[in-house]
PANU-737063 format. One record per atom (N, C-alpha, C, O): atom name; x, y, z. Coordinates in steps of 0.02 Angstrom, whole numbers. Example, Ala and Ser with C-alpha at 12.3 -4.5 7.8 and 13.67 -1.06 7.14 Angstrom:
2
<rec a="N" u="660" v="-284" w="390"/>
<rec a="CA" u="615" v="-225" w="390"/>
<rec a="C" u="660" v="-165" w="390"/>
<rec a="O" u="712" v="-166" w="423"/>
<rec a="N" u="642" v="-112" w="354"/>
<rec a="CA" u="684" v="-53" w="357"/>
<rec a="C" u="645" v="2" w="394"/>
<rec a="O" u="670" v="57" w="402"/>
END
This chain:
105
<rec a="N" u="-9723" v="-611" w="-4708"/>
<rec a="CA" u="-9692" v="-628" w="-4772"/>
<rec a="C" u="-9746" v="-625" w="-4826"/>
<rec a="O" u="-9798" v="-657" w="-4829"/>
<rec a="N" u="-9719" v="-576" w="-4871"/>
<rec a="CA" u="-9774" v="-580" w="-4935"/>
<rec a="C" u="-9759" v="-636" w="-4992"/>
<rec a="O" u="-9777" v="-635" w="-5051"/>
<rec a="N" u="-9729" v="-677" w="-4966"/>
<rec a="CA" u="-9709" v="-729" w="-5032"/>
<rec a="C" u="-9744" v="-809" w="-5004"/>
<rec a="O" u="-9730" v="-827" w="-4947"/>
<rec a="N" u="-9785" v="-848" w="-5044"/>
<rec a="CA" u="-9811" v="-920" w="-5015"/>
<rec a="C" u="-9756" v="-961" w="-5056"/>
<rec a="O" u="-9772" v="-958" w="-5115"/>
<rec a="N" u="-9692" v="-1001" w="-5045"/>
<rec a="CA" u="-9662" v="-1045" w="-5081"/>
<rec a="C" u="-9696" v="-1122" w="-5088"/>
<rec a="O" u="-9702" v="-1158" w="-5038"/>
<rec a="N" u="-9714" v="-1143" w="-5152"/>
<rec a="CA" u="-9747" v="-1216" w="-5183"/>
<rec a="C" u="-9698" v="-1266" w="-5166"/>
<rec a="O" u="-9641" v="-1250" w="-5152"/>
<rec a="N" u="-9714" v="-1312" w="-5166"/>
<rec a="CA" u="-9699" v="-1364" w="-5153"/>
<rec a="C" u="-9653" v="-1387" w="-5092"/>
<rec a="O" u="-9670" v="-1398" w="-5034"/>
<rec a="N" u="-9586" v="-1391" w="-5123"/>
<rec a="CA" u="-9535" v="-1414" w="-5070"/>
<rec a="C" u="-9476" v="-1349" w="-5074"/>
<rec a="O" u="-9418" v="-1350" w="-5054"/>
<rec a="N" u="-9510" v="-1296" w="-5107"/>
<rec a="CA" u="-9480" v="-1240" w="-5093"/>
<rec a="C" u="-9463" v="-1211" w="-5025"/>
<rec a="O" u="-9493" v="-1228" w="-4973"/>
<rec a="N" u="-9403" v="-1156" w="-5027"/>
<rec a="CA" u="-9390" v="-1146" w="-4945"/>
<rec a="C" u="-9390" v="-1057" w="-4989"/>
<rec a="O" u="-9389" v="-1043" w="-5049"/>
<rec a="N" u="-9392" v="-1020" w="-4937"/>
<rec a="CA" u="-9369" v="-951" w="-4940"/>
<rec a="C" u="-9342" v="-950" w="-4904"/>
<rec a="O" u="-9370" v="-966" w="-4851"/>
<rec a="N" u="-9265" v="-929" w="-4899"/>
<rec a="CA" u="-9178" v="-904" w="-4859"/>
<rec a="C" u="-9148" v="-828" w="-4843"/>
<rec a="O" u="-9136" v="-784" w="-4884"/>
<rec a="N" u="-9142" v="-826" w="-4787"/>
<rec a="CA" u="-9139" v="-753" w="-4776"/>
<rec a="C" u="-9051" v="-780" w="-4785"/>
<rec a="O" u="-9033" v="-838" w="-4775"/>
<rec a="N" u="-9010" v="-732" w="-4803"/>
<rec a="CA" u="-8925" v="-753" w="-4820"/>
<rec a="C" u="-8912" v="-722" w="-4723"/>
<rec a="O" u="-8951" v="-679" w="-4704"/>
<rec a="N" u="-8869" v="-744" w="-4684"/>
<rec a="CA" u="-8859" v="-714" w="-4639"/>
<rec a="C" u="-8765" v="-702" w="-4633"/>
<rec a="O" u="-8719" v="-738" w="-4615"/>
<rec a="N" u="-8771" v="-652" w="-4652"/>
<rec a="CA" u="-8706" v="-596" w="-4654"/>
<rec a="C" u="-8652" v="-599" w="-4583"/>
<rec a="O" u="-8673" v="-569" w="-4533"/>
<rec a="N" u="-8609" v="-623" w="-4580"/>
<rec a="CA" u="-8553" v="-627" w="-4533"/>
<rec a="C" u="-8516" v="-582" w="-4546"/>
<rec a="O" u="-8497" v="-576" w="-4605"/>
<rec a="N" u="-8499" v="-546" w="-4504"/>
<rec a="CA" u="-8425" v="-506" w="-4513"/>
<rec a="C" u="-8385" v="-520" w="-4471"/>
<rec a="O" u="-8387" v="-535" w="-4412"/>
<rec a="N" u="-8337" v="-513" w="-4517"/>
<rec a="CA" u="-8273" v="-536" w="-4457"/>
<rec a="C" u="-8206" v="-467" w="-4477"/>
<rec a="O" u="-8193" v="-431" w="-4525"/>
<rec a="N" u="-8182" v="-479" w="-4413"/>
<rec a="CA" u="-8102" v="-421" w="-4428"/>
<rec a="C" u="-8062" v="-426" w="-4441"/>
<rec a="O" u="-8022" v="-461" w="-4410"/>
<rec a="N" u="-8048" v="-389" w="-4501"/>
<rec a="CA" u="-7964" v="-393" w="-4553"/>
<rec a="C" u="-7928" v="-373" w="-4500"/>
<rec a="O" u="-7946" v="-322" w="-4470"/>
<rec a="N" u="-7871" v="-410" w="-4480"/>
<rec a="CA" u="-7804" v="-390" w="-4477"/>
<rec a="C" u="-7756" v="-353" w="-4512"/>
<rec a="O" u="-7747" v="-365" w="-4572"/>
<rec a="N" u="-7717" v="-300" w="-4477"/>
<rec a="CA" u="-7710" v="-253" w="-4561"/>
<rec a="C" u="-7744" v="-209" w="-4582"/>
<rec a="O" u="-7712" v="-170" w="-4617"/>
<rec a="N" u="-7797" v="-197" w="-4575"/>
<rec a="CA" u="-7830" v="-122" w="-4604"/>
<rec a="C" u="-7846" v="-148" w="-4666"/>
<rec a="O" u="-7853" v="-100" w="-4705"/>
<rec a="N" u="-7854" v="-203" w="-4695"/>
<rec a="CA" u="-7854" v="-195" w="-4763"/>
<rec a="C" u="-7933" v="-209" w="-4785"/>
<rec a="O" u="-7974" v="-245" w="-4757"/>
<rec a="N" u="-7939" v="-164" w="-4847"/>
<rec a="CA" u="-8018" v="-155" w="-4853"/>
<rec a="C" u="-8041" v="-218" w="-4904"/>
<rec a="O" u="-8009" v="-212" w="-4957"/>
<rec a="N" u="-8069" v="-257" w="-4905"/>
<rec a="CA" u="-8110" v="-295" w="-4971"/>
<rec a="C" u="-8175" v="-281" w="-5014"/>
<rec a="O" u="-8221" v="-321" w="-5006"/>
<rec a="N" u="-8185" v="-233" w="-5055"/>
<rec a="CA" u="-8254" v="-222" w="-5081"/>
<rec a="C" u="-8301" v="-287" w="-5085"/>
<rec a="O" u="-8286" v="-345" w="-5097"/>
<rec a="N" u="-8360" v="-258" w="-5071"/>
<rec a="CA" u="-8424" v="-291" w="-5066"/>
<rec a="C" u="-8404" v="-346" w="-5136"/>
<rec a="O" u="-8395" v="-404" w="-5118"/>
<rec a="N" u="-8398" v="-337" w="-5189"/>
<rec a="CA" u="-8397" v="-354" w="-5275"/>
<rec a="C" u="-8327" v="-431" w="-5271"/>
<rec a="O" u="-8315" v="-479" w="-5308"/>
<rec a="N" u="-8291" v="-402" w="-5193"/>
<rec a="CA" u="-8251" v="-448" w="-5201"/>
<rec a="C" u="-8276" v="-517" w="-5143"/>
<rec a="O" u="-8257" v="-573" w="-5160"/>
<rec a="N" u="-8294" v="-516" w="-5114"/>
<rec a="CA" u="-8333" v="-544" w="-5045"/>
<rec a="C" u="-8386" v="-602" w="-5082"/>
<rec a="O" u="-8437" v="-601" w="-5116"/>
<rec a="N" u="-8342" v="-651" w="-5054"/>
<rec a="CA" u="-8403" v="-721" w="-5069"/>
<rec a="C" u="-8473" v="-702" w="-5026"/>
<rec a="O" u="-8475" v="-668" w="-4974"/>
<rec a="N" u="-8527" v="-732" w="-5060"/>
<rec a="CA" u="-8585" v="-726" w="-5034"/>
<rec a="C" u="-8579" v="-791" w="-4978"/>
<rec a="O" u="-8555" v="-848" w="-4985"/>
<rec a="N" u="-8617" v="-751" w="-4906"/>
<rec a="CA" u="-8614" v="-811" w="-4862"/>
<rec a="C" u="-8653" v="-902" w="-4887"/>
<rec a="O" u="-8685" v="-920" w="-4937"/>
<rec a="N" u="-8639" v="-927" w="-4848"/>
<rec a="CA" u="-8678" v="-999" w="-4884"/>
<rec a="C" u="-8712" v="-1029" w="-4819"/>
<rec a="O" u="-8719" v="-1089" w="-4809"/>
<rec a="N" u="-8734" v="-969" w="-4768"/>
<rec a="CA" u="-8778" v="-990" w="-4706"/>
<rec a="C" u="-8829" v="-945" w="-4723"/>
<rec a="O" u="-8818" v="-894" w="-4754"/>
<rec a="N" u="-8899" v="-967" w="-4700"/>
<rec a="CA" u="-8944" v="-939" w="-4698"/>
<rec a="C" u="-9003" v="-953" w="-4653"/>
<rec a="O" u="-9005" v="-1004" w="-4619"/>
<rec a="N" u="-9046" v="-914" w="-4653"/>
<rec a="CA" u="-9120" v="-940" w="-4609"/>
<rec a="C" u="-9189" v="-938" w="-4638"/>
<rec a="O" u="-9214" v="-896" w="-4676"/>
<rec a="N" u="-9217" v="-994" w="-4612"/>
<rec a="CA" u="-9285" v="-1026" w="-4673"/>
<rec a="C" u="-9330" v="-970" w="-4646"/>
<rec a="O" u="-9344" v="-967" w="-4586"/>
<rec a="N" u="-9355" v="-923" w="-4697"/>
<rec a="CA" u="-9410" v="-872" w="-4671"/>
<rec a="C" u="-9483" v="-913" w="-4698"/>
<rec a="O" u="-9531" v="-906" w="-4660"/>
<rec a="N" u="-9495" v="-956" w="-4763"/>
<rec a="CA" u="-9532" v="-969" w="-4773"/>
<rec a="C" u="-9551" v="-1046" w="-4793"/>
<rec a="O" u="-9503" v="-1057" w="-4830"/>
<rec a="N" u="-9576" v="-1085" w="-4793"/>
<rec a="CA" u="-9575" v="-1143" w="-4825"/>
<rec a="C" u="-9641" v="-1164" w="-4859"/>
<rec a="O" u="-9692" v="-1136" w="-4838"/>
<rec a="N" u="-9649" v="-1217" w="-4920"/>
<rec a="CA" u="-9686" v="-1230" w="-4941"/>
<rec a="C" u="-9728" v="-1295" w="-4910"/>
<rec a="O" u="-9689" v="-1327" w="-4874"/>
<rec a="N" u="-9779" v="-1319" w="-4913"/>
<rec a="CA" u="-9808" v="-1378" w="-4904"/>
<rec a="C" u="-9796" v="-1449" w="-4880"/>
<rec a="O" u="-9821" v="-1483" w="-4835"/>
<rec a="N" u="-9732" v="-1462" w="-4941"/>
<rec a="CA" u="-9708" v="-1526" w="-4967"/>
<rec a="C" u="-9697" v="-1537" w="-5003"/>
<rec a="O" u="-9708" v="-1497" w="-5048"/>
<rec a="N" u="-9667" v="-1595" w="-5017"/>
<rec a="CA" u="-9630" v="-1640" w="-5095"/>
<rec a="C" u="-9690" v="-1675" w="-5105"/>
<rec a="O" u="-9705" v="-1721" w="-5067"/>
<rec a="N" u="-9740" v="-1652" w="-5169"/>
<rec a="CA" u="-9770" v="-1699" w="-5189"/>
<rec a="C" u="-9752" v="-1780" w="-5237"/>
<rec a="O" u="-9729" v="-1779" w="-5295"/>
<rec a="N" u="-9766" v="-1838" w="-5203"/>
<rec a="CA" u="-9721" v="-1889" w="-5247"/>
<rec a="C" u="-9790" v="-1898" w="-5311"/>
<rec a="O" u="-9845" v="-1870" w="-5319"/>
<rec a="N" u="-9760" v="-1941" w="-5339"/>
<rec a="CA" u="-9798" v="-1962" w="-5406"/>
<rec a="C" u="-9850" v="-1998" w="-5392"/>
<rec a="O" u="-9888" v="-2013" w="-5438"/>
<rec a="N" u="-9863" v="-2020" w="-5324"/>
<rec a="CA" u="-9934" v="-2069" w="-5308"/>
<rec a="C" u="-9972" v="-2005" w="-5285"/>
<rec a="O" u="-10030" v="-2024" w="-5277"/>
<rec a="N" u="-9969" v="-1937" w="-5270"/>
<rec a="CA" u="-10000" v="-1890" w="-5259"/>
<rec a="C" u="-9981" v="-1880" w="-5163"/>
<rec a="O" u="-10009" v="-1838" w="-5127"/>
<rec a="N" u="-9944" v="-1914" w="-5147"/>
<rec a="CA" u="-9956" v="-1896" w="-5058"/>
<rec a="C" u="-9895" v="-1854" w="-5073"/>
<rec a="O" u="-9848" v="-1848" w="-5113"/>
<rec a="N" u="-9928" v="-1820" w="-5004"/>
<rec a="CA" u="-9868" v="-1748" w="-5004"/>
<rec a="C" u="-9829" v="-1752" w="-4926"/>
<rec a="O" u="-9859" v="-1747" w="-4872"/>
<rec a="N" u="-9766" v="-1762" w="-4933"/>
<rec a="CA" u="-9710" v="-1781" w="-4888"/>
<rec a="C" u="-9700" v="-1709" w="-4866"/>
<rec a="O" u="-9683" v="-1660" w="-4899"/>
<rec a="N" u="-9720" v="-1715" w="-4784"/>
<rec a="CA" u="-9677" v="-1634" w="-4764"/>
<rec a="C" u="-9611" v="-1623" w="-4760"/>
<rec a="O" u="-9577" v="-1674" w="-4762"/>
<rec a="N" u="-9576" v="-1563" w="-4755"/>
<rec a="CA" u="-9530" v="-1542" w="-4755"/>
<rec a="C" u="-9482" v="-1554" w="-4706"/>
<rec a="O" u="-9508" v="-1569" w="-4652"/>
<rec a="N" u="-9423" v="-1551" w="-4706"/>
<rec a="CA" u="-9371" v="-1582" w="-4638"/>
<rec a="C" u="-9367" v="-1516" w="-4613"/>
<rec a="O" u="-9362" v="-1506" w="-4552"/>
<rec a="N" u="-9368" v="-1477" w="-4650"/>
<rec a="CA" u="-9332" v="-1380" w="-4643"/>
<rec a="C" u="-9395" v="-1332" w="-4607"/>
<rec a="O" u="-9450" v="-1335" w="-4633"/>
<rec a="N" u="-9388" v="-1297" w="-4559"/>
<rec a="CA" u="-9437" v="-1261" w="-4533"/>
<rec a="C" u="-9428" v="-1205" w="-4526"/>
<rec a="O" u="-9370" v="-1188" w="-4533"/>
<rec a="N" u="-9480" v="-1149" w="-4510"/>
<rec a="CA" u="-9475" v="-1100" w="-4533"/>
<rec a="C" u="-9409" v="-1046" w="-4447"/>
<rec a="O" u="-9435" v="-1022" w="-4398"/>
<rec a="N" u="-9369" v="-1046" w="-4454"/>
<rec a="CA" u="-9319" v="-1007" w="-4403"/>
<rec a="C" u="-9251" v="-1057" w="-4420"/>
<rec a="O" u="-9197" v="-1033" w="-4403"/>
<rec a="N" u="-9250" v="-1110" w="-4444"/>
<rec a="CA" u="-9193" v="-1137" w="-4453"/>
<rec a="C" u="-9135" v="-1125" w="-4476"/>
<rec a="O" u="-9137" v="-1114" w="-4536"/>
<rec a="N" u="-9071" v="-1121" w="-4448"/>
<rec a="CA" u="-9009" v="-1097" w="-4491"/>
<rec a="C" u="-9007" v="-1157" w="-4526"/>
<rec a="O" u="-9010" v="-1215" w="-4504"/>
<rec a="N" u="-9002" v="-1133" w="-4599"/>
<rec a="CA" u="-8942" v="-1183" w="-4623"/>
<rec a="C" u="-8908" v="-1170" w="-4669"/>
<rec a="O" u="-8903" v="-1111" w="-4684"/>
<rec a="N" u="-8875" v="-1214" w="-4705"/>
<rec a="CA" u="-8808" v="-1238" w="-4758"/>
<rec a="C" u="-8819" v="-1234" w="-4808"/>
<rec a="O" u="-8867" v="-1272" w="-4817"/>
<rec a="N" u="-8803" v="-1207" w="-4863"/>
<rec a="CA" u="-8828" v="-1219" w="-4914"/>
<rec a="C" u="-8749" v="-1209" w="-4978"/>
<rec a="O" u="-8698" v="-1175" w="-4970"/>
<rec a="N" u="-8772" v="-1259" w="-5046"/>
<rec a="CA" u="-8727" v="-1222" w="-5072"/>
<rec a="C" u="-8711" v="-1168" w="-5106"/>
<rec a="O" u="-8754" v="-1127" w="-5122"/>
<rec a="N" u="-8623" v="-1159" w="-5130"/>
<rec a="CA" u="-8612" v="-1077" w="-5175"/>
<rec a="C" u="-8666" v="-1081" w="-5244"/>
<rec a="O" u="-8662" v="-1026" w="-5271"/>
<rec a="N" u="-8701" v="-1112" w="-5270"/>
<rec a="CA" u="-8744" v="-1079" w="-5320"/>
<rec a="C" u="-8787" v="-1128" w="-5302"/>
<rec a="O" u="-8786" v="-1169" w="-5347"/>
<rec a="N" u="-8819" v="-1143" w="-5267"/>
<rec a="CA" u="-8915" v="-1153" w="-5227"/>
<rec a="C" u="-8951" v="-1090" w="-5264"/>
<rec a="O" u="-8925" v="-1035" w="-5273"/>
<rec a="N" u="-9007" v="-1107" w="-5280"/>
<rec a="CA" u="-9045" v="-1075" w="-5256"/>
<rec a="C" u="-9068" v="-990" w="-5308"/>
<rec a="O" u="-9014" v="-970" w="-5330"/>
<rec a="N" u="-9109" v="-954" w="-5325"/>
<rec a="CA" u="-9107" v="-906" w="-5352"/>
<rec a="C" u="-9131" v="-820" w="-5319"/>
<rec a="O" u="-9185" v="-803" w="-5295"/>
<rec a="N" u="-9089" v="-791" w="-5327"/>
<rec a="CA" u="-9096" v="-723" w="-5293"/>
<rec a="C" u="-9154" v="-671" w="-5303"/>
<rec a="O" u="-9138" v="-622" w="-5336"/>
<rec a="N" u="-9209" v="-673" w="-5283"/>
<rec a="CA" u="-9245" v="-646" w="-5265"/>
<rec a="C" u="-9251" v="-573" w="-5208"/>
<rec a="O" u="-9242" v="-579" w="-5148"/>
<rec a="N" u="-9263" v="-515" w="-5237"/>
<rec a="CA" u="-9291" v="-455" w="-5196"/>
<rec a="C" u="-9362" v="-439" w="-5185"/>
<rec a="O" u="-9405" v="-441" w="-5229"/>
<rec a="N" u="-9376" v="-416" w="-5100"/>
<rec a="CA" u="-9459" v="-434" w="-5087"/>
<rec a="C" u="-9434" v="-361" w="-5041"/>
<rec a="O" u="-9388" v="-370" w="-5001"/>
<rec a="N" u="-9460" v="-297" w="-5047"/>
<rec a="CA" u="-9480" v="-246" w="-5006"/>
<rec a="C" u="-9407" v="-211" w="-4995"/>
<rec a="O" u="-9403" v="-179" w="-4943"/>
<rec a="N" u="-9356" v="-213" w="-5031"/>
<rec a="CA" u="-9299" v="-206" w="-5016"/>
<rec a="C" u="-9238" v="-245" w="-4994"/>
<rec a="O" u="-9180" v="-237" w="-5012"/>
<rec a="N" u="-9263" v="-291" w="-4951"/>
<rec a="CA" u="-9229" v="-367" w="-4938"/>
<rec a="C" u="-9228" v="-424" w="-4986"/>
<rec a="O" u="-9278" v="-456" w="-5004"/>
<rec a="N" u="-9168" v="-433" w="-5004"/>
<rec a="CA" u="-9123" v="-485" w="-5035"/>
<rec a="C" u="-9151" v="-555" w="-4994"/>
<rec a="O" u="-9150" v="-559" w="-4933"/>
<rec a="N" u="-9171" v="-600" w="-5033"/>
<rec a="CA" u="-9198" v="-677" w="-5014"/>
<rec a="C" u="-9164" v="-713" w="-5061"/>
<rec a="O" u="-9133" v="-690" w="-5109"/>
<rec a="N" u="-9175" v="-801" w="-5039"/>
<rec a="CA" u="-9149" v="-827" w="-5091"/>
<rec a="C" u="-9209" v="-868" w="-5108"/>
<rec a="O" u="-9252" v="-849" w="-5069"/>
<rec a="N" u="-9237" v="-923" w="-5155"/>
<rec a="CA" u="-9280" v="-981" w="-5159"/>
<rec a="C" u="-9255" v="-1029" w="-5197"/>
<rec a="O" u="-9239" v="-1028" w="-5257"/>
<rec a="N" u="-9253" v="-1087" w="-5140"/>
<rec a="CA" u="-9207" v="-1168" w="-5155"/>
<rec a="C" u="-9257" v="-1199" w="-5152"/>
<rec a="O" u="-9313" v="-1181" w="-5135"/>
<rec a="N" u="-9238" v="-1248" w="-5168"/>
<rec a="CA" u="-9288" v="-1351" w="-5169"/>
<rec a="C" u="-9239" v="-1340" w="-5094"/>
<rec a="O" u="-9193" v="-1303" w="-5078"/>
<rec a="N" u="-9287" v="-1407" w="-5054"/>
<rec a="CA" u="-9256" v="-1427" w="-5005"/>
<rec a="C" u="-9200" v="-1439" w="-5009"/>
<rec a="O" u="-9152" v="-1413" w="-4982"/>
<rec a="N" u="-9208" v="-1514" w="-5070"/>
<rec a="CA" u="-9143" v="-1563" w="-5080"/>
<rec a="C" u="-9063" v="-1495" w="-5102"/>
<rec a="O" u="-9006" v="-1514" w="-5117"/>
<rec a="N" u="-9081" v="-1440" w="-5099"/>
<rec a="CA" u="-9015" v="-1414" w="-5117"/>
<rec a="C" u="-8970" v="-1372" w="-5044"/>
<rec a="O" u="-8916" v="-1344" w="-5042"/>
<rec a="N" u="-9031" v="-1387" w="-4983"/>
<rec a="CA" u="-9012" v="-1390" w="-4931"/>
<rec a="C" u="-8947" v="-1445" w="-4904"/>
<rec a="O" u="-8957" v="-1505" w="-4908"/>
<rec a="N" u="-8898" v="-1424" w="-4884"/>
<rec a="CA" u="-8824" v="-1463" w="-4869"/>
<rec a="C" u="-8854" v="-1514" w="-4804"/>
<rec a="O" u="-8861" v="-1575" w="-4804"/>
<rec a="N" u="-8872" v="-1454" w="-4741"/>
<rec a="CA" u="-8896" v="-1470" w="-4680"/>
<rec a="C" u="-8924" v="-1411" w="-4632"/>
<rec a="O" u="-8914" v="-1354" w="-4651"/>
<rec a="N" u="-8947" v="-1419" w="-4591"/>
<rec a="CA" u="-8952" v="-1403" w="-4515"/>
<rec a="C" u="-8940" v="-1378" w="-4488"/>
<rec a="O" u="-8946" v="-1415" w="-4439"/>
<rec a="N" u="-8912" v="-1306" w="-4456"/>
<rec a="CA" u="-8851" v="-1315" w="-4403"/>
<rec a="C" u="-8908" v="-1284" w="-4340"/>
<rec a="O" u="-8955" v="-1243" w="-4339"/>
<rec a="N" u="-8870" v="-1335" w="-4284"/>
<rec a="CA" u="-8891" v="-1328" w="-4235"/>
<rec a="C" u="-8900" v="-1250" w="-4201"/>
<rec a="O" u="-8863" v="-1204" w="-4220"/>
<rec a="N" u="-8953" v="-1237" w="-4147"/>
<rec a="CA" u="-8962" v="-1181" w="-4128"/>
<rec a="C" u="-8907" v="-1151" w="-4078"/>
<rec a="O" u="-8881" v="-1095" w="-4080"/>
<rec a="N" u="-8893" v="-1219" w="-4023"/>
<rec a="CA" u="-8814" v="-1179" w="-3995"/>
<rec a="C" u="-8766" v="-1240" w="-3977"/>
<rec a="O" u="-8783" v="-1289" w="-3944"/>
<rec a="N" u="-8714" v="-1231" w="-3999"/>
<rec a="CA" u="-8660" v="-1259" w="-4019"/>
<rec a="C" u="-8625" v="-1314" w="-3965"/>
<rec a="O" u="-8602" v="-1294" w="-3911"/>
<rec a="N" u="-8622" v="-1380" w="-3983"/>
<rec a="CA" u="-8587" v="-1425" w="-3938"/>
<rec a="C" u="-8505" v="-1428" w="-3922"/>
<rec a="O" u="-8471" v="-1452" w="-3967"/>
<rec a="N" u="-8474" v="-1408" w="-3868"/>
<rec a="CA" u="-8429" v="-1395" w="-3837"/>
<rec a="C" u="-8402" v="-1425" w="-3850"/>
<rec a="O" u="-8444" v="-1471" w="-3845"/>
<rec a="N" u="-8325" v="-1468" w="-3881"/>
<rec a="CA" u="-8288" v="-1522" w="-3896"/>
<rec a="C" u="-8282" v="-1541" w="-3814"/>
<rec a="O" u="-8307" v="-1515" w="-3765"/>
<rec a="N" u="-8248" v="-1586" w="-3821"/>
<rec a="CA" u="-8232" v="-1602" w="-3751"/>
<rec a="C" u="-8158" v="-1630" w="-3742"/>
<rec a="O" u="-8129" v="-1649" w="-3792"/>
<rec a="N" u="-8130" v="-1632" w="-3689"/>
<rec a="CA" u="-8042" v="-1638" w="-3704"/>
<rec a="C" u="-8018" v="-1687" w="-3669"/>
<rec a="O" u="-8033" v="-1696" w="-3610"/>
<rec a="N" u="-7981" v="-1719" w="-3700"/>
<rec a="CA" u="-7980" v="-1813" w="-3710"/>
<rec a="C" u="-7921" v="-1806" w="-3648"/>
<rec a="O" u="-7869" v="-1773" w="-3646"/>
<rec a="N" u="-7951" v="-1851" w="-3601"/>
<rec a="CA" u="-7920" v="-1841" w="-3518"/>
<rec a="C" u="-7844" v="-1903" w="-3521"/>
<rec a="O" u="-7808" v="-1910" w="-3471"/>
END
């Protein structure tokens, strides 16, 4: 990664789902919400507070997460589309593989 993000900055790769129309029917790119999952490619330091100590980050660098529809600002680095948020505009987390519901006996 050629980018160092300051502070409690994150750098977000957007990660693109596709899924299949039923129907044949086409949706242009122009019409297509931007996803609101992504993965932390970069992170900064910390939240520096006002007494000067610097709080690390909850967010690490391979993490999916949540974020919201206008987080964050769109950035291009080598051809690839990134995004760069503050932590706090991070939603959450999502886990790496998924907990099974379980069915009430």
């Amino acid at each position: 990664m050629k980018i160092r993000p300051l502070y409690d900055r994150v750098v977000v790769k957007r990660i693109e789902e596709t899924a299949a129309m039923q129907g044949g029917l086409y949706i242009p790119d122009s019409a297509k919400e931007k996803p609101q999952e992504g993965e932390v490619v970069a992170t900064g330091k910390g939240k520096r507070l006002e007494d000067g100590k610097l709080v690390p980050l909850d967010v690490q660098v391979g993490d999916r997460i949540l974020f919201g529809k206008y987080s964050g600002s769109d950035i291009k680095l080598d051809g690839e589309e990134y995004m760069i948020m503050r932590e706090d505009e991070i939603l959450g987390i999502l886990d790496k593989q998924p907990v099974s519901a379980k069915k009430a006996s």
